[in-house]
C-alpha positions in Angstrom: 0.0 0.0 0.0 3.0 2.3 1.1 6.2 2.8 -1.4 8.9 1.7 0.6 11.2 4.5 -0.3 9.0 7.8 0.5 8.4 8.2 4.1 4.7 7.2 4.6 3.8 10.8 6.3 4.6 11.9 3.2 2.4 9.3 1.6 -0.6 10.7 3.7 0.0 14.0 2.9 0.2 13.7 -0.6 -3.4 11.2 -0.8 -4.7 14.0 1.3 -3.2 16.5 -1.6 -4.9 14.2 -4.6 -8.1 14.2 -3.3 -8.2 18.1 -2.8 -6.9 18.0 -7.0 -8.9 15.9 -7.7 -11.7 17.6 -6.3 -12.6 14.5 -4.0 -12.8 16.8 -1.5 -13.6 20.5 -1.8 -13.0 23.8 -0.3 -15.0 23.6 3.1 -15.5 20.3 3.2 -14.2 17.9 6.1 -11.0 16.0 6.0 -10.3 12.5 7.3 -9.5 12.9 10.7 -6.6 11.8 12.0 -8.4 8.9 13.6 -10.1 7.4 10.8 -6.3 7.4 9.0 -4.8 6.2 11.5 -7.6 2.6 11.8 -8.0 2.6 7.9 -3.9 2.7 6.9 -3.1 0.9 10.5 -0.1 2.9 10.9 1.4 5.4 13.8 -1.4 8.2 14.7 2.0 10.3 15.3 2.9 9.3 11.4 -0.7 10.4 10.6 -0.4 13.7 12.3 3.0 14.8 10.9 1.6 14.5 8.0 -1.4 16.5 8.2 0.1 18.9 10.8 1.9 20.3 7.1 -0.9 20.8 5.6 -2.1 22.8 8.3 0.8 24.7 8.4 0.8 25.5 4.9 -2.5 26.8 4.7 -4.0 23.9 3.0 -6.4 22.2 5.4 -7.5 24.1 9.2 -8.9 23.2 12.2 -12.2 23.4 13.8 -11.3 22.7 17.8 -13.5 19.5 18.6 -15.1 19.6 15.2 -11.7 18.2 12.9 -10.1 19.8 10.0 -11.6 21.0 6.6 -10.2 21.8 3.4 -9.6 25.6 3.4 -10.4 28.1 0.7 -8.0 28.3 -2.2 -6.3 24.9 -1.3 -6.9 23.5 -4.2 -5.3 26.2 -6.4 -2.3 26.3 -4.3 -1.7 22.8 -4.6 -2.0 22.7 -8.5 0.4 25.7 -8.6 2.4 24.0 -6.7 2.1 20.9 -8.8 3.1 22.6 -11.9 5.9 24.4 -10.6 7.4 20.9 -9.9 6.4 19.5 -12.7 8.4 22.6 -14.8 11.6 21.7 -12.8 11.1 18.0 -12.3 10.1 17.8 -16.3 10.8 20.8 -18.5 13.5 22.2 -17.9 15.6 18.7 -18.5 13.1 17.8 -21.3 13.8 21.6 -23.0 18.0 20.7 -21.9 18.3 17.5 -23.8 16.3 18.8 -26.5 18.6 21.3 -27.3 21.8 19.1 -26.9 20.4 16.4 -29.9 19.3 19.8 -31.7 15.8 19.2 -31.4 14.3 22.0 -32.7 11.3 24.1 -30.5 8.9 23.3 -32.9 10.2 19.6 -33.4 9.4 19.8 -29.9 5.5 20.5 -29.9 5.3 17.8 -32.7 6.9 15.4 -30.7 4.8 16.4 -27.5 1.3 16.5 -29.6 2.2 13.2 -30.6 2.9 11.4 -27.3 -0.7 13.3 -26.1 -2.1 11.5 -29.1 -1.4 8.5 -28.1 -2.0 8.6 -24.2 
């Protein structure tokens, strides 16, 4: 269930993350508590927490004392800014690099890209 390499708070946080994306949860709506995380991944309430501790901290989820935590306002367009910033220096910018080295024209470029989305 967990990848071995990516510490599982991590893990939480970012299922947390795709559901807000994904708009499986919305602005204002509840989160999973802590709780129900913990008994339905059986791990460490303490792993649990660090995880969505973060996402408090960033802004992304908030508390209600003795109520639990919803999604806050904006979340979700945070987190796909986020996302795409990564994806520009996780992707693009060694993608645009190696096209350059094998002389790979920007145009070249689109083709190749519109082709690979044609076929996904």
């Amino acid at each position: 269930m967990f990848d071995q390499d990516k510490p599982i708070y991590l893990q939480i946080r970012e299922k947390i993350e795709d559901q807000i994306v994904n708009n499986q949860l919305k602005e204002g709506e509840q989160a999973p508590s802590t709780t129900q995380l913990v008994n339905f991944y059986k791990i460490n309430h303490a792993t649990v927490s660090k995880g969505v501790n973060q996402l408090v901290e960033e802004g992304i989820l908030y508390k209600k004392r003795g109520i639990g935590m919803f999604v806050a306002e904006g979340a979700r367009e945070i987190l796909v800014q986020k996302r795409k910033d990564a994806f520009f220096d996780n992707y693009v910018v060694g993608l645009v690099q190696e096209a350059s080295k094998l002389g790979i024209t920007d145009q070249e470029l689109l083709e190749l890209i519109k082709k690979c989305k044609g076929s996904v």
